[in-house]
The first five atom37 places (N, CA, C, CB, O) and aatype in JSON, in Angstrom:
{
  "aatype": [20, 20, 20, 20, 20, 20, 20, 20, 20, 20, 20, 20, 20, 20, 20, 20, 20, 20, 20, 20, 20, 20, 20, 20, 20, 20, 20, 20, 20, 20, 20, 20, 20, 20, 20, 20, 20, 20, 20, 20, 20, 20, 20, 20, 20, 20, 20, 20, 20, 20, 20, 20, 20, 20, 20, 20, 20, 20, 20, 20, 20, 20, 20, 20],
  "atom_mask": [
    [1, 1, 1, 1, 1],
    [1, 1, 1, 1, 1],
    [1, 1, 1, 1, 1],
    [1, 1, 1, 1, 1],
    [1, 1, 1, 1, 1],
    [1, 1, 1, 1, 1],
    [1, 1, 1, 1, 1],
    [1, 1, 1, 1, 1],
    [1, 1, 1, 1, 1],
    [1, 1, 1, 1, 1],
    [1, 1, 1, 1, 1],
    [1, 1, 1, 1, 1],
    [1, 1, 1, 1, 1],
    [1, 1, 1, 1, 1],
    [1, 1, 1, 1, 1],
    [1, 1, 1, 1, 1],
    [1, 1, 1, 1, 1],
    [1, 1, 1, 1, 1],
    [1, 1, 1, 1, 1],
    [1, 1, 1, 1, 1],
    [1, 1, 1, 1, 1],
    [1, 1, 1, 1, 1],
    [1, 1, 1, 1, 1],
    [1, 1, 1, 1, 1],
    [1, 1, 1, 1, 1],
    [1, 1, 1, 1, 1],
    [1, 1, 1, 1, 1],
    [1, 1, 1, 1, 1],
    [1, 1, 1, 1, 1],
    [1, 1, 1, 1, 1],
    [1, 1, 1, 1, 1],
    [1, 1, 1, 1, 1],
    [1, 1, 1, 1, 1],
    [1, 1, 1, 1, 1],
    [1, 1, 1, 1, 1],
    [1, 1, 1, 1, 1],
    [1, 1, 1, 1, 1],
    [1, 1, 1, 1, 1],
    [1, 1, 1, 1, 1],
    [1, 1, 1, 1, 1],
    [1, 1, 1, 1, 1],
    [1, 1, 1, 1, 1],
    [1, 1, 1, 1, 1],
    [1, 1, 1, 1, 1],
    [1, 1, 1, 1, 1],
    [1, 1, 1, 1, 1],
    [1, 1, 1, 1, 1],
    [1, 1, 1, 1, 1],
    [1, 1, 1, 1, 1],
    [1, 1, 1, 1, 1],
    [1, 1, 1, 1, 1],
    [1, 1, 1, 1, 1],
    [1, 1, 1, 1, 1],
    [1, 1, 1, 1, 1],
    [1, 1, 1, 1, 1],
    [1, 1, 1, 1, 1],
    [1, 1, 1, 1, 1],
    [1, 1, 1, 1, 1],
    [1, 1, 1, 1, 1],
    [1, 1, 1, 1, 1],
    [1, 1, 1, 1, 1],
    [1, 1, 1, 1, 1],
    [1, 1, 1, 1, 1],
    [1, 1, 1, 1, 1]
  ],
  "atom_positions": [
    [[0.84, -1.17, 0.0], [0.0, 0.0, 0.0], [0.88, 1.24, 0.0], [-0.95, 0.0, 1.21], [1.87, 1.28, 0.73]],
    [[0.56, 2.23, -0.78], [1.16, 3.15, -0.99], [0.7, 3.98, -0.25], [1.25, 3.42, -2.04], [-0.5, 3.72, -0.16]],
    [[1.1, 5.37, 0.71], [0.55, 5.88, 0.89], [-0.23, 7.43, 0.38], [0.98, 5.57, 1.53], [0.64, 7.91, -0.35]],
    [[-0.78, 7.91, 0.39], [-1.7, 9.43, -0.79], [-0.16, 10.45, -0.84], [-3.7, 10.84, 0.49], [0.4, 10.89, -1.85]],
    [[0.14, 10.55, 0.21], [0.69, 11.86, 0.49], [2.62, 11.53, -0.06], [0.31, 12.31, 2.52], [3.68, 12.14, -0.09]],
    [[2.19, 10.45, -0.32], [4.31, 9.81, -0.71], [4.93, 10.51, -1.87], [4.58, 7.77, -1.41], [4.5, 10.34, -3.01]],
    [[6.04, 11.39, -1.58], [6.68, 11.87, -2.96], [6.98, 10.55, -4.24], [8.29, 12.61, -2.47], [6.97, 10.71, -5.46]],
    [[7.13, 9.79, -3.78], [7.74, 8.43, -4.78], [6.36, 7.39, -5.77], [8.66, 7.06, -3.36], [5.97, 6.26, -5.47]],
    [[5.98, 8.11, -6.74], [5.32, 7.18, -7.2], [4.96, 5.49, -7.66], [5.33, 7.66, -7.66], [5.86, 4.67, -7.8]],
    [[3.43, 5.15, -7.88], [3.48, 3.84, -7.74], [4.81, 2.9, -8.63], [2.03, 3.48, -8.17], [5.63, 2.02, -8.36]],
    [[4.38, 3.82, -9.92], [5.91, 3.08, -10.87], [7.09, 2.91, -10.19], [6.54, 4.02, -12.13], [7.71, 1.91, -10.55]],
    [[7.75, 3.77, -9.03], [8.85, 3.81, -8.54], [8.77, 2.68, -8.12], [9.19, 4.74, -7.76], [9.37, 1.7, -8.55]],
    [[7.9, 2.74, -7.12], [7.67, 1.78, -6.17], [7.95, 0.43, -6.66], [6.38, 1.88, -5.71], [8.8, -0.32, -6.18]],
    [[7.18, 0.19, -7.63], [7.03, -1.23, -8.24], [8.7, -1.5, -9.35], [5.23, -1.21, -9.39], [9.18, -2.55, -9.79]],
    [[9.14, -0.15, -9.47], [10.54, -0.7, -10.45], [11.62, -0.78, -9.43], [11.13, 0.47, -11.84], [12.75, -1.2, -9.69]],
    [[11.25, -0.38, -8.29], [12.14, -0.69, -6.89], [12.12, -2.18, -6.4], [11.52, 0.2, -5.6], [13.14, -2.79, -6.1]],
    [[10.93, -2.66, -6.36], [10.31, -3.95, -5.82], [10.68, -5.24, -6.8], [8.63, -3.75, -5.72], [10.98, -6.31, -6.29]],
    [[10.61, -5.02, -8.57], [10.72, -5.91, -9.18], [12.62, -5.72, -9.57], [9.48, -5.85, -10.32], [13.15, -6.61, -10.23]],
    [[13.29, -4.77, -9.17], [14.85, -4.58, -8.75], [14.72, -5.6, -8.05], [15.47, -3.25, -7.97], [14.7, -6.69, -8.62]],
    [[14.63, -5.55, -7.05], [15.17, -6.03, -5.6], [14.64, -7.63, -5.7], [14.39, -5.02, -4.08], [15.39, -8.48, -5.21]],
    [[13.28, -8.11, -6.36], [13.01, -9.05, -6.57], [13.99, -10.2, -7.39], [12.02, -8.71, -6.95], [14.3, -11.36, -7.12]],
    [[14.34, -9.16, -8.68], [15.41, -9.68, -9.41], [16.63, -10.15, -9.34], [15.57, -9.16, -9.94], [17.11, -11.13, -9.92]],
    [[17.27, -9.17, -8.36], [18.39, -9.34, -7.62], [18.57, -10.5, -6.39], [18.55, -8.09, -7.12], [19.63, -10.8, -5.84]],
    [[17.06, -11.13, -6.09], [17.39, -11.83, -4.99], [17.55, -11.55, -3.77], [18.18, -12.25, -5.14], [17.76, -12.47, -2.99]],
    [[17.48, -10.21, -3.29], [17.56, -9.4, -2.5], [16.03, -9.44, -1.41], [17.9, -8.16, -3.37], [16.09, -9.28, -0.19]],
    [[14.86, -9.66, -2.11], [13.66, -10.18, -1.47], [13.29, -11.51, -2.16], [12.46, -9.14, -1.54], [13.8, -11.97, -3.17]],
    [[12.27, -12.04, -1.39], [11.57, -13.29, -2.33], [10.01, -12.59, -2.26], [11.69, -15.26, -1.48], [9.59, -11.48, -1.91]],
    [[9.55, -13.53, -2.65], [8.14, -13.31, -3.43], [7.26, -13.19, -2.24], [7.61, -14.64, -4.53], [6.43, -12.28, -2.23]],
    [[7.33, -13.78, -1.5], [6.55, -13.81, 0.42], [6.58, -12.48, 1.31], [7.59, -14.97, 1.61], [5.81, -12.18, 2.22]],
    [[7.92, -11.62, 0.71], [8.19, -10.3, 1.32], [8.13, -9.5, 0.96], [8.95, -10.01, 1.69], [8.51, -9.36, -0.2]],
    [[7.51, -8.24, 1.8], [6.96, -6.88, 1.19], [8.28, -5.94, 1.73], [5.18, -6.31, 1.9], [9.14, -6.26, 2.54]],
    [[8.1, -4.46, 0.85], [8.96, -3.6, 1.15], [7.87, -2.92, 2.19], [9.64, -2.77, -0.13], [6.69, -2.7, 1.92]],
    [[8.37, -2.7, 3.15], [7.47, -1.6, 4.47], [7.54, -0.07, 3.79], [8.52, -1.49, 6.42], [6.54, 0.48, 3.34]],
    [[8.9, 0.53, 3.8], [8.77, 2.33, 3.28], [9.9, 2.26, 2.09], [9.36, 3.81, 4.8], [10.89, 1.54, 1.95]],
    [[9.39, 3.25, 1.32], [10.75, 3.51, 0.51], [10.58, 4.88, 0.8], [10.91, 3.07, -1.22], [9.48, 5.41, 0.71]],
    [[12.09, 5.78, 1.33], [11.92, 6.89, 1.33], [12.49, 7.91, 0.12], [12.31, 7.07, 2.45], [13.53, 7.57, -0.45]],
    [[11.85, 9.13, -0.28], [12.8, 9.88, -1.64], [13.91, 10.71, -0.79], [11.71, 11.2, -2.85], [13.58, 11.59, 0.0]],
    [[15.22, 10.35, -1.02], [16.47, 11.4, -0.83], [16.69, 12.21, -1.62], [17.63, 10.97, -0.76], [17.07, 11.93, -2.75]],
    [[16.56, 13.02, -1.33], [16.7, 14.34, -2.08], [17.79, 14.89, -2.38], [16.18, 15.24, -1.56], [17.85, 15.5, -3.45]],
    [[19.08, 14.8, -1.43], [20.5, 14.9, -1.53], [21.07, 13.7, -1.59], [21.09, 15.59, -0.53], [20.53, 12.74, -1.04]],
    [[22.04, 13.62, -2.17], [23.36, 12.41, -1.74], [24.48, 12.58, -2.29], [23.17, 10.93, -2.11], [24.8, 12.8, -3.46]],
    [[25.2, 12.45, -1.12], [26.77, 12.98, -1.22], [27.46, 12.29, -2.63], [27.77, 12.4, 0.32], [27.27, 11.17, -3.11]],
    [[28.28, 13.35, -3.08], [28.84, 12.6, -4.48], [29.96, 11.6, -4.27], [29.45, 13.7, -5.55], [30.35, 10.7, -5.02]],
    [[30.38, 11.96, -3.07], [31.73, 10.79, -3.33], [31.03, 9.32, -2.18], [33.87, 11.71, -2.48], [31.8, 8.54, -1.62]],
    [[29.14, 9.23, -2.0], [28.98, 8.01, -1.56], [28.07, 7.49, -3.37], [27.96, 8.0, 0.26], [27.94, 6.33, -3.75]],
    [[27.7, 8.5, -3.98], [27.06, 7.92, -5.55], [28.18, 7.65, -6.08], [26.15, 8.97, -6.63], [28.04, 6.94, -7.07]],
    [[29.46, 7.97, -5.8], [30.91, 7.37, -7.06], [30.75, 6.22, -6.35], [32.91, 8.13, -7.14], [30.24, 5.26, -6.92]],
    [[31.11, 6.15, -5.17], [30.99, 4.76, -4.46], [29.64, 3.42, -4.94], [30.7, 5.29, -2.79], [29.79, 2.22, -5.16]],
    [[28.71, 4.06, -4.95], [27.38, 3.1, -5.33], [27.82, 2.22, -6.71], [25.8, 4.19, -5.73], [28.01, 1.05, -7.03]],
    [[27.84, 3.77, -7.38], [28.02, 3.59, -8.78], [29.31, 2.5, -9.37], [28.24, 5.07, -9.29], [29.17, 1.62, -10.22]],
    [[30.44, 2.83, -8.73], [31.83, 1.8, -8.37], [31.42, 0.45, -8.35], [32.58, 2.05, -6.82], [31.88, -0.44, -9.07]],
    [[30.25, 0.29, -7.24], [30.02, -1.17, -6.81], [28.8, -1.77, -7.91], [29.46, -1.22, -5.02], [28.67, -2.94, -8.3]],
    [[28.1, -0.76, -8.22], [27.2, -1.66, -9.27], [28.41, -2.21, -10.64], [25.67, -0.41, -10.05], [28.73, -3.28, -11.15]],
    [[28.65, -1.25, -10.74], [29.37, -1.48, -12.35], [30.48, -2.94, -11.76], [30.64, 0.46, -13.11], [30.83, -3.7, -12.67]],
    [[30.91, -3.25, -10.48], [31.21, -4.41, -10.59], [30.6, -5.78, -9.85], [32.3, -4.24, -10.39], [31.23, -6.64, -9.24]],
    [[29.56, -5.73, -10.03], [28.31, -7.01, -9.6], [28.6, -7.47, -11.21], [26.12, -6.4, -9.03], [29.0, -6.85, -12.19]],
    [[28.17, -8.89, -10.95], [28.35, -9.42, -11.9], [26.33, -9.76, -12.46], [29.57, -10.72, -11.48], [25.82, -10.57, -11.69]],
    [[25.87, -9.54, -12.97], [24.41, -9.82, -13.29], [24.05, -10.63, -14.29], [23.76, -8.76, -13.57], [22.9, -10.69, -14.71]],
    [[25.07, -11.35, -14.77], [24.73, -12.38, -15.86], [24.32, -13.55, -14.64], [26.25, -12.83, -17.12], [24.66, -13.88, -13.51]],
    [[23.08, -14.03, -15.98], [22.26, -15.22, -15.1], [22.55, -16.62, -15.89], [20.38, -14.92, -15.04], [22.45, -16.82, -17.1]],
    [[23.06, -17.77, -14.58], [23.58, -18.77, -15.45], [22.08, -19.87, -15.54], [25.2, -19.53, -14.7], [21.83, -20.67, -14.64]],
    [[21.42, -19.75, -16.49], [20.25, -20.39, -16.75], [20.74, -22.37, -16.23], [19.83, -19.97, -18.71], [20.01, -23.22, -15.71]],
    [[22.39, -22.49, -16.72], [22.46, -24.15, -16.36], [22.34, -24.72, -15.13], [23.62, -24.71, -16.69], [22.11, -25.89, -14.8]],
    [[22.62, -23.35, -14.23], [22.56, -24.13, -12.86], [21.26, -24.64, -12.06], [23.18, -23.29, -11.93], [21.39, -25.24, -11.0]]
  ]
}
C-alpha cells in the first residue's frame, strides 16, 4: 500500500520492488514496508554506489 501523500510514485515503487526481486535481494513472500525519496546524496557516496554496481556481476547462469 502506498501511501496518498508519498513523494515516490506507484511506478517507482514497483521498479524498486521488481529490482530487488530480481536481484534476490527479497523473495516473493516479502513486502517492502517504506521507501523513502532522498533528495541529496553525497557525491563521493554515488561514485561509491556507482563503483560497486558497475562491478556485480548480473549475468544469469540459466544451467545451474
Amino acid at each position: 500500500m502506498i501511501k496518498k501523500d508519498s513523494s515516490v510514485s506507484p511506478s517507482v515503487v514497483a521498479a524498486i520492488t521488481a529490482s530487488l526481486l530480481a536481484g534476490g535481494y527479497i523473495s516473493r513472500d516479502e513486502r517492502i514496508s517504506s521507501i523513502c525519496h532522498n533528495k541529496t546524496m553525497n557525491l563521493w557516496k554515488r561514485s561509491g554506489v556507482i563503483d560497486q554496481m558497475q562491478k556485480q556481476d548480473l549475468m544469469i547462469n540459466i544451467e545451474s
